[in-house]
Biopython code that builds the backbone (N, CA, C, O; Angstrom):
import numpy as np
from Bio.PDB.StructureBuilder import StructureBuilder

atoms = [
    (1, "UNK", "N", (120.218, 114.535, 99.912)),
    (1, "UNK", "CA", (119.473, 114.921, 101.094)),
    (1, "UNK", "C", (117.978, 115.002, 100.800)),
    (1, "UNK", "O", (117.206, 114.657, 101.695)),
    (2, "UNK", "N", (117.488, 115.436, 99.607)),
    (2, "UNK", "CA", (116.091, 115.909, 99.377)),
    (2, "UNK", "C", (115.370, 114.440, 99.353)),
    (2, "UNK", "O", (114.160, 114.379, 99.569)),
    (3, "UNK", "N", (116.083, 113.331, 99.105)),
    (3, "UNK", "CA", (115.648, 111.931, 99.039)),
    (3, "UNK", "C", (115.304, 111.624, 100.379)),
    (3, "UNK", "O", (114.266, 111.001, 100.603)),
    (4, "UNK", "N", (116.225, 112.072, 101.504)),
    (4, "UNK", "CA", (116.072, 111.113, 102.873)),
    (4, "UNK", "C", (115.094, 112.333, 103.134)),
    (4, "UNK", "O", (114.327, 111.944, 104.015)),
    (5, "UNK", "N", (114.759, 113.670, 102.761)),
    (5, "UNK", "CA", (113.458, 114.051, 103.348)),
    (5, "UNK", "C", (112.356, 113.811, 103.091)),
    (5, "UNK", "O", (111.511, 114.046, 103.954)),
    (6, "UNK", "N", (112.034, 113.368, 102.073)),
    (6, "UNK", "CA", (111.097, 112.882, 101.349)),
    (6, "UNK", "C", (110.844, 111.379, 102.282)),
    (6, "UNK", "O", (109.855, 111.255, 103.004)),
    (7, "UNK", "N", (111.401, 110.802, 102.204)),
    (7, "UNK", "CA", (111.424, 109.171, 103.313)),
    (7, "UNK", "C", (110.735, 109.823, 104.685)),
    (7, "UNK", "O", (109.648, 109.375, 105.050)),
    (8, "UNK", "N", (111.323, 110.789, 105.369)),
    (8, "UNK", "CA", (111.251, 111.393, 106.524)),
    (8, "UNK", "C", (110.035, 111.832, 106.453)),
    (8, "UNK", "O", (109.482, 111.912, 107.550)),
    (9, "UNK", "N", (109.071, 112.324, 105.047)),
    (9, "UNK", "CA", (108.012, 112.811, 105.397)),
    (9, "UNK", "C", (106.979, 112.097, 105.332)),
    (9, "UNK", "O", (105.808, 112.301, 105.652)),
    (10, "UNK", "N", (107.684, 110.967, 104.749)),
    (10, "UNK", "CA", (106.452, 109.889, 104.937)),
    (10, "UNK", "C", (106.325, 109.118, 106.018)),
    (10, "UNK", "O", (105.364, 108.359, 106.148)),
    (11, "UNK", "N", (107.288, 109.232, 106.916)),
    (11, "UNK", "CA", (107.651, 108.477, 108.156)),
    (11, "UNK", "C", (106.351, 109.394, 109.331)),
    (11, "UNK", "O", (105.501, 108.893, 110.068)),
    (12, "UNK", "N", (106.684, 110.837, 109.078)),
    (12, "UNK", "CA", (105.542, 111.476, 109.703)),
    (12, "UNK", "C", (104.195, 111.677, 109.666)),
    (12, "UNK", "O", (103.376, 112.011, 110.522)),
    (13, "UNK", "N", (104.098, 111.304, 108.059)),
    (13, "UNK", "CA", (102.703, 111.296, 107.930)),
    (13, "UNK", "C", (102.034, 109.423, 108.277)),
    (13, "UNK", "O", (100.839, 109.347, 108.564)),
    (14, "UNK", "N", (102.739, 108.278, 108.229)),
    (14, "UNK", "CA", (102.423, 107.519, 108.871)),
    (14, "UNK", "C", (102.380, 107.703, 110.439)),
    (14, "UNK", "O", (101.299, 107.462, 110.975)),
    (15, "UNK", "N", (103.551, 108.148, 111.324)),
    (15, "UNK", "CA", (103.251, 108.029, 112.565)),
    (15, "UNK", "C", (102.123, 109.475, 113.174)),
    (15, "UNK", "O", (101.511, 109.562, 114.238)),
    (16, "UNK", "N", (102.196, 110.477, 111.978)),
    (16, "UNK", "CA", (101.204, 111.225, 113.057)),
    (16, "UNK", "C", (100.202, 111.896, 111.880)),
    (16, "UNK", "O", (99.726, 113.001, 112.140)),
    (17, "UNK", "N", (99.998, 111.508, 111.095)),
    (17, "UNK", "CA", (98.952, 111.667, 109.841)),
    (17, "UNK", "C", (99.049, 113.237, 109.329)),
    (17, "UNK", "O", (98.160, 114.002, 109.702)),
    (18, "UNK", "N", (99.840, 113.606, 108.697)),
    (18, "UNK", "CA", (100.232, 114.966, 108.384)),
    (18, "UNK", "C", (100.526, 114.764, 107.142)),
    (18, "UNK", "O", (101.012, 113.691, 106.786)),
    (19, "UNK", "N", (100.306, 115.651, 106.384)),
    (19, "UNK", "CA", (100.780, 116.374, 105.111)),
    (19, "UNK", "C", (101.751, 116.044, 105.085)),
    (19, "UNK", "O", (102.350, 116.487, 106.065)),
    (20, "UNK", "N", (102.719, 115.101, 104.109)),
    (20, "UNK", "CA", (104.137, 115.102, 103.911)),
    (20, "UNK", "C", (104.430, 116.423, 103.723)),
    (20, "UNK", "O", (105.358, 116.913, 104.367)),
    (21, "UNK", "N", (103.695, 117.199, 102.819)),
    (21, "UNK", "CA", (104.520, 118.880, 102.196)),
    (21, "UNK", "C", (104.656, 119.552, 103.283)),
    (21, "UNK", "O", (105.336, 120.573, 103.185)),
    (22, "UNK", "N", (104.156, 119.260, 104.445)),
    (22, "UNK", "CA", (104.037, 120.365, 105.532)),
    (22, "UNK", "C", (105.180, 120.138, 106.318)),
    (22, "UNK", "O", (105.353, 121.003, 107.176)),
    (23, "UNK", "N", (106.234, 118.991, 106.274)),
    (23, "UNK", "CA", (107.220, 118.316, 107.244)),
    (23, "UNK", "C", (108.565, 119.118, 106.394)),
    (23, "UNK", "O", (108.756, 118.748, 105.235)),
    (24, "UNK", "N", (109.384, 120.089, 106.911)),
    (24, "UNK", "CA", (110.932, 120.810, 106.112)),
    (24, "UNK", "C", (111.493, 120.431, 107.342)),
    (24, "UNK", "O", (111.087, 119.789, 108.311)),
    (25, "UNK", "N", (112.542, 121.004, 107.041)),
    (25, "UNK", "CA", (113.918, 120.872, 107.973)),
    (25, "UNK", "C", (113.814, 121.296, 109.227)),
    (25, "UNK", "O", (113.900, 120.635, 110.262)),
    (26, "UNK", "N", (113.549, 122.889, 109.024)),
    (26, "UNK", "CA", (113.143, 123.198, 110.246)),
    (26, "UNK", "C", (112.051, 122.736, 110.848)),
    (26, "UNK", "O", (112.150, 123.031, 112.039)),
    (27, "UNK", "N", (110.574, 121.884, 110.540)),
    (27, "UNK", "CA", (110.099, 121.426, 111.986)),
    (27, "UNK", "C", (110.372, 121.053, 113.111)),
    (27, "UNK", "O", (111.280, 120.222, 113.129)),
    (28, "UNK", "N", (109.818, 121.418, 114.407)),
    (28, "UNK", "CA", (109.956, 121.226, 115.670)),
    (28, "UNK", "C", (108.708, 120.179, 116.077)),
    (28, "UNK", "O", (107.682, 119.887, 115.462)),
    (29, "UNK", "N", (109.280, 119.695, 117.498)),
    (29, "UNK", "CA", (107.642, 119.252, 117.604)),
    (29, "UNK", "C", (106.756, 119.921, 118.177)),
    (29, "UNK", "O", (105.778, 119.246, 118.501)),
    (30, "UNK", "N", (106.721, 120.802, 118.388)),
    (30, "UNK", "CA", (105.463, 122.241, 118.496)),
    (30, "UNK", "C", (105.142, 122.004, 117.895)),
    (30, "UNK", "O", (104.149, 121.353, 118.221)),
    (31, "UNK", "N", (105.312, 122.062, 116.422)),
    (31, "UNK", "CA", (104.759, 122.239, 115.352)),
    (31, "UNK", "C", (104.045, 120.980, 114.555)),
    (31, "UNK", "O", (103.589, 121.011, 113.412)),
    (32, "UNK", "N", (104.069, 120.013, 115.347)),
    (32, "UNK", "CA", (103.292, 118.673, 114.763)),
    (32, "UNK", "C", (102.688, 118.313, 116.278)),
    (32, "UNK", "O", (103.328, 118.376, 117.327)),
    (33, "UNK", "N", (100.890, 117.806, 116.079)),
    (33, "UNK", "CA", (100.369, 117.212, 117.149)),
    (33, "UNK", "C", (100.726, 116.119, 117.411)),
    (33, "UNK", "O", (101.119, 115.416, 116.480)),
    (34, "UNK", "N", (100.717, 115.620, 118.690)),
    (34, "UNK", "CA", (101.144, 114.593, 119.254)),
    (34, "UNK", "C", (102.581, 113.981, 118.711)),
    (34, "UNK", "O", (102.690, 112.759, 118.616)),
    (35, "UNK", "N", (103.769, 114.918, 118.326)),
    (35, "UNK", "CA", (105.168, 114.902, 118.653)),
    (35, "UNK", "C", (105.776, 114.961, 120.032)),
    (35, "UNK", "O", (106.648, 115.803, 120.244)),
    (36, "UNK", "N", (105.301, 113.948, 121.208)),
    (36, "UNK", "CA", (105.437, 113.926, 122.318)),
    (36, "UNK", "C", (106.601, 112.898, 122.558)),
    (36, "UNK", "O", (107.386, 112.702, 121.630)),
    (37, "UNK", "N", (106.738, 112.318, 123.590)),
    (37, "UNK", "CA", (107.667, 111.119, 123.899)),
    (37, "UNK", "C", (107.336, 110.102, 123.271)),
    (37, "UNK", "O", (108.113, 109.553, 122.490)),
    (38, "UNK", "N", (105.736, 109.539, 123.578)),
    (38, "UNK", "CA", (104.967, 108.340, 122.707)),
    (38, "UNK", "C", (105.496, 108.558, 121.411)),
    (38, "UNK", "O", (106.288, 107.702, 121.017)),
    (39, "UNK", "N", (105.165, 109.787, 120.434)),
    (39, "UNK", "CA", (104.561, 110.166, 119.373)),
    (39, "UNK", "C", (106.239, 110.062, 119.005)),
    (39, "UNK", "O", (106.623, 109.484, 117.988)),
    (40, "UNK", "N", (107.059, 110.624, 119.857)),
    (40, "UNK", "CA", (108.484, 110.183, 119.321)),
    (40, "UNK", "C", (109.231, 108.782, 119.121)),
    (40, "UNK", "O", (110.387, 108.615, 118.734)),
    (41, "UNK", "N", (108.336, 107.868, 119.461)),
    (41, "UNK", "CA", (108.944, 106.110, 119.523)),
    (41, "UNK", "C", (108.082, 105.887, 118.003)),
    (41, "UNK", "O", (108.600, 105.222, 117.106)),
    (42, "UNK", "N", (106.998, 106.392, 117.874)),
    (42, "UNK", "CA", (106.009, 106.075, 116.674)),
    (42, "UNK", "C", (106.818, 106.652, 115.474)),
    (42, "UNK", "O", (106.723, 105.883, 114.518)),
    (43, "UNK", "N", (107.462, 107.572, 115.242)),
    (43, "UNK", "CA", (108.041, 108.058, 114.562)),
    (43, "UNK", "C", (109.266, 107.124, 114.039)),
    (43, "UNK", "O", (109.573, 106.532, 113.005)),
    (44, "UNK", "N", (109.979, 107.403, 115.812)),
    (44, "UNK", "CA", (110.922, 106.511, 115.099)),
    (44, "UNK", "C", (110.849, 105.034, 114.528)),
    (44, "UNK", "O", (111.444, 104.506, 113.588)),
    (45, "UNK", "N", (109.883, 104.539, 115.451)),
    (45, "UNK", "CA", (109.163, 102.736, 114.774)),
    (45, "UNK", "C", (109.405, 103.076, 113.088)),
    (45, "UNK", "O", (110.337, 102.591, 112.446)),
    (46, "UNK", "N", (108.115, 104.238, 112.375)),
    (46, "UNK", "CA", (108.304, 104.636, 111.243)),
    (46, "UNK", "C", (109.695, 105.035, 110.150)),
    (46, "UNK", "O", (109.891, 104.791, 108.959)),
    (47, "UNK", "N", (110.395, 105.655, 111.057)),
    (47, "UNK", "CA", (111.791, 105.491, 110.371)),
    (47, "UNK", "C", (112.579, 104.614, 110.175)),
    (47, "UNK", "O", (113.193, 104.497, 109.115)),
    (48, "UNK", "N", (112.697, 103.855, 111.151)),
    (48, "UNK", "CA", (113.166, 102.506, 111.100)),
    (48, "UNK", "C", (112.837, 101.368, 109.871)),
    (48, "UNK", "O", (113.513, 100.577, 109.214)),
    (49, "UNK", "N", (111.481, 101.732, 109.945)),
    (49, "UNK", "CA", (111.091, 100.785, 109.081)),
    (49, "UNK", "C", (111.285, 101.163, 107.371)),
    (49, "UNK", "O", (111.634, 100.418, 106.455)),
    (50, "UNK", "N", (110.921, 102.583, 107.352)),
    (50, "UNK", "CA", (111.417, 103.055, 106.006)),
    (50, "UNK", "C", (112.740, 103.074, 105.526)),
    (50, "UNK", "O", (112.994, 102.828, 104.347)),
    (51, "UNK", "N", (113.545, 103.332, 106.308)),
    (51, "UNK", "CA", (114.776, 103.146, 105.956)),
    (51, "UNK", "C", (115.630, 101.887, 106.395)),
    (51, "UNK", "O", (116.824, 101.941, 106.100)),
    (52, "UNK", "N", (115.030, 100.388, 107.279)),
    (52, "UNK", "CA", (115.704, 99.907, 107.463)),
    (52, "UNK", "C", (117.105, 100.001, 108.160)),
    (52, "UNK", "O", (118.134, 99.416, 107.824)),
    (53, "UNK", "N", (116.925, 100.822, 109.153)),
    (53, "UNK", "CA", (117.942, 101.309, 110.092)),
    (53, "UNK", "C", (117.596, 101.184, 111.173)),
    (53, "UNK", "O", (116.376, 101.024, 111.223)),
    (54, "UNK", "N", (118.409, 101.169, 112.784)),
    (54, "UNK", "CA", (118.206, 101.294, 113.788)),
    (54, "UNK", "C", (118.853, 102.364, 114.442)),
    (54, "UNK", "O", (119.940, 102.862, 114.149)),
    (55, "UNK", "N", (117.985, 102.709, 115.469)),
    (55, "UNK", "CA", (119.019, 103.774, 115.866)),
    (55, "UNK", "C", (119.346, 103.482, 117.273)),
    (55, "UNK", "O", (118.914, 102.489, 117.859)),
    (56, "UNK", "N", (120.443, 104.741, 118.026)),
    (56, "UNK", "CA", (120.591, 104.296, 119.559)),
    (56, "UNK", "C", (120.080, 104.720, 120.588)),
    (56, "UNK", "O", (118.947, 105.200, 120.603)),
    (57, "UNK", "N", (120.598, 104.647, 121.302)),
    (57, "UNK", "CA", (119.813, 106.283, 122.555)),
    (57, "UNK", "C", (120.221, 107.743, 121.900)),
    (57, "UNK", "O", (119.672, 108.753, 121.461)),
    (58, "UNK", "N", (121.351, 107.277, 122.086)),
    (58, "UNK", "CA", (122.126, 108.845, 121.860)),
    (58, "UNK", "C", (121.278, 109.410, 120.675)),
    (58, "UNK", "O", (120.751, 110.502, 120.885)),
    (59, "UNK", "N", (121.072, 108.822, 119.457)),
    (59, "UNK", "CA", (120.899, 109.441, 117.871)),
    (59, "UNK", "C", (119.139, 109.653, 118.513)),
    (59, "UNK", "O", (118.535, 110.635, 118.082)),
    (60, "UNK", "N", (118.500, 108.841, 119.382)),
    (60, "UNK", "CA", (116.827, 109.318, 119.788)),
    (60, "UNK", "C", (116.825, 110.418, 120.798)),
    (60, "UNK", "O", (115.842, 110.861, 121.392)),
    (61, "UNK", "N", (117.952, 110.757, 120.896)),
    (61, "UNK", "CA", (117.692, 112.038, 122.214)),
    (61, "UNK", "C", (118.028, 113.003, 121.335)),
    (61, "UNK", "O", (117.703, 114.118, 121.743)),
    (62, "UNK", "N", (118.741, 112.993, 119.917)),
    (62, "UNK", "CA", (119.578, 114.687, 119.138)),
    (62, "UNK", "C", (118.642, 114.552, 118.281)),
    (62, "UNK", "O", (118.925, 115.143, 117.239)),
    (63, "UNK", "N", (117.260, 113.830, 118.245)),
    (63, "UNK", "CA", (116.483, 113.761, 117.152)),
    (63, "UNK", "C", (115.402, 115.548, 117.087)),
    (63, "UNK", "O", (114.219, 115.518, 116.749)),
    (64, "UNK", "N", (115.933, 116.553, 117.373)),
    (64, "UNK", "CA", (115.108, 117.807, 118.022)),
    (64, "UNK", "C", (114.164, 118.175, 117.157)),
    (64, "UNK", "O", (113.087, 118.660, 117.504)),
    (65, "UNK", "N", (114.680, 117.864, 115.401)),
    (65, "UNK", "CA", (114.073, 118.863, 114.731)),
    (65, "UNK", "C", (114.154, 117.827, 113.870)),
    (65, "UNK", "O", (114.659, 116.777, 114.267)),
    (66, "UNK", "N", (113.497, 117.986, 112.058)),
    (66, "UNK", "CA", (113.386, 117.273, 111.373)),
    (66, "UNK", "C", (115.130, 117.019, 110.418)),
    (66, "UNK", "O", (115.464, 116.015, 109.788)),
    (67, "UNK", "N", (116.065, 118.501, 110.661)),
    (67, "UNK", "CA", (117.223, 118.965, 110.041)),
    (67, "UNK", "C", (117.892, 117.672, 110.912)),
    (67, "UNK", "O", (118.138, 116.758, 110.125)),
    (68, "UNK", "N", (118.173, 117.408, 111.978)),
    (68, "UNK", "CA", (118.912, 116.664, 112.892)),
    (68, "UNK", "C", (117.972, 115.029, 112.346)),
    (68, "UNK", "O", (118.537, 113.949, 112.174)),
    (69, "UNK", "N", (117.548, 115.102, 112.297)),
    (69, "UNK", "CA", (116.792, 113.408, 111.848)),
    (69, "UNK", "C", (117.252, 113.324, 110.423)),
    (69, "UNK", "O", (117.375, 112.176, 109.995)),
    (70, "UNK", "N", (117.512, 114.237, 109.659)),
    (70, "UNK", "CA", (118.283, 113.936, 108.326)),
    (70, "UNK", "C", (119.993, 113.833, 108.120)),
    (70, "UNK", "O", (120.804, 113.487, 107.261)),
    (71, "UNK", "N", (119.963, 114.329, 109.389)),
    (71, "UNK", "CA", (121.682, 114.694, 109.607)),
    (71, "UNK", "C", (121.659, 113.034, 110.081)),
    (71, "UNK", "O", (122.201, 112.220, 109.333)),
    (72, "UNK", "N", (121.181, 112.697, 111.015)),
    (72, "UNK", "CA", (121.345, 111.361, 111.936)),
    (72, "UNK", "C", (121.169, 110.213, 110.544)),
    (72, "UNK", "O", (121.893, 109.260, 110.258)),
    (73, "UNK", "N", (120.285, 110.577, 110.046)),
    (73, "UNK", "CA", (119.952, 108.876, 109.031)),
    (73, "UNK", "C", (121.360, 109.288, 107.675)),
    (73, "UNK", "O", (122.026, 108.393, 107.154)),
    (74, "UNK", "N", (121.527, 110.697, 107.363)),
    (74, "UNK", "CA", (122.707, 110.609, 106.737)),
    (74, "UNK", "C", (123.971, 109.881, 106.765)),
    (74, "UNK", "O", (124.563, 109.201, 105.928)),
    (75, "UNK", "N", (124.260, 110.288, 108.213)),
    (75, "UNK", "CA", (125.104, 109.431, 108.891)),
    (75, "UNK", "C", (125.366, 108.486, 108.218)),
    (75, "UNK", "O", (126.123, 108.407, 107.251)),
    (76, "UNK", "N", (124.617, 107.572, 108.807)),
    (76, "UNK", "CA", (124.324, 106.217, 108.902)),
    (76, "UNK", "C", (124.584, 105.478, 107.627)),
    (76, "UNK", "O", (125.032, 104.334, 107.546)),
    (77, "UNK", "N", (124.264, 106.234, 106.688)),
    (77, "UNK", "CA", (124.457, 106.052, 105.006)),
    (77, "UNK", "C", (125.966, 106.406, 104.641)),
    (77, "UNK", "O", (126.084, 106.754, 103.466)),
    (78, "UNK", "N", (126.825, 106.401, 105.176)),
    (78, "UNK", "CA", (128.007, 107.003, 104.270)),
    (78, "UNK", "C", (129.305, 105.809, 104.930)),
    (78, "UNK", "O", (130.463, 105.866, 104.518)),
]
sb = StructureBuilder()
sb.init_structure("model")
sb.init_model(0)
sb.init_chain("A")
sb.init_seg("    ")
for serial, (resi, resn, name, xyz) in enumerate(atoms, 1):
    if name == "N":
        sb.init_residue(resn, " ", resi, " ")
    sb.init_atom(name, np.array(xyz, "f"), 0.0, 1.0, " ", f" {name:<3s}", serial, name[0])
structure = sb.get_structure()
């Protein structure tokens, strides 16, 4: 798990220029600027590309927190 967060925090600091150290499990998007709808396709563009995955509707709507975006790309891996 500490691997796909590490991926995940670089996914955020490309789509919204942040501190990887500042991105844990529990982030919300309160807690990151411009984590909006836009700022949520940029993200995911970014995940996608780091991990070479796609995702669906369903897995972009349970994406709430950073814990659920590690749960979702886990998934996907097993």
């Amino acid at each position: 798990m500490e691997e796909i967060l590490v991926k995940v925090q670089q996914a955020f600091n490309t789509a919204f220029h942040v501190d990887p150290q500042s991105v844990s499990l529990q982030t919300v998007p309160d807690d990151i600027d411009g984590w909006d709808s836009v700022g949520h396709l940029e993200l995911v563009a970014a995940l996608e590309s780091i991990f070479e995955l796609s995702f669906d509707v369903d897995e972009l709507m349970e994406m709430e927190n950073v814990g659920e975006i590690v749960r979702i790309i886990q998934s996907k891996f097993r």
